[in-house]
N, C-alpha and C positions, 0 to 999 in steps of 0.2 A: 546446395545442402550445407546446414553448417553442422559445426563439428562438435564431436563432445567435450571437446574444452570449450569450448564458448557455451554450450549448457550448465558446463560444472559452476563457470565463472557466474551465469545469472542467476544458478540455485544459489550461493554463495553472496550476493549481492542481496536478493530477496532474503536471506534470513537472516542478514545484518539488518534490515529496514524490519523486518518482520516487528520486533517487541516495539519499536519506536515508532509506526504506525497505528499499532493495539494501544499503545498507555496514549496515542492524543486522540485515539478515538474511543476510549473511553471515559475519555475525560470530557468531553463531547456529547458523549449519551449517559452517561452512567448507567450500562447495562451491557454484561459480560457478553453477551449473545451476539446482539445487536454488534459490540466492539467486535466481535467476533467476522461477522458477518460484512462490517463494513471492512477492515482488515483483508480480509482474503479477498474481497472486488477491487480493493486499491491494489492489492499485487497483482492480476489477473491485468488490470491495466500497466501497470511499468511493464511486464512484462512484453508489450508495445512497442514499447520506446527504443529505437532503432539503436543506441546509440548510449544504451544505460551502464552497459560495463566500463566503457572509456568515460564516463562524468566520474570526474572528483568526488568523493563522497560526500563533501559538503552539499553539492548541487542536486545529488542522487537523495537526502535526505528533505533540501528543497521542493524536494520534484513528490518526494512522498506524501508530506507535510498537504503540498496544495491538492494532490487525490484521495489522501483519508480525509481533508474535512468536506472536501466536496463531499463523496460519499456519503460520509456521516451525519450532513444535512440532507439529505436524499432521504435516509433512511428514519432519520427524527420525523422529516416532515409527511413522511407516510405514517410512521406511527399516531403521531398526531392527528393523520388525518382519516386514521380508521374507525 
């Protein structure tokens, strides 16, 4: 069972990534929603990452960078494709 500091630490981790997830996946789609939408599926994934509190923040921003744009073409190419 882990403990509520290591919760606090990944809430705290996720809402530093939180705005700098949104502005490159908005920048992505151009659509608040959508930014929106992709945004919270890229956090739903780091929060996965075994191992996310102890990366540097540079690798932690790394590591978001490559799951919002993944996402964010996920979610282009559906729109697109509806």
């Amino acid at each position: 069972m882990r403990s509520t500091d290591y919760f606090n630490r990944t809430i705290e981790v996720l809402r530093r990534l939180e705005t700098y997830g949104y502005q490159v996946a908005y920048y992505i789609l151009k659509d608040e929603n959508l930014a929106i939408d992709a945004t919270k599926t890229a956090l739903l994934a780091l929060v996965q990452e075994e191992n996310l509190n102890n990366m540097p923040m540079s690798v932690q921003r790394d590591l978001m960078k490559k799951v919002i744009i993944k996402q964010s073409m996920v979610l282009k190419y559906e729109v697109l494709s509806a």
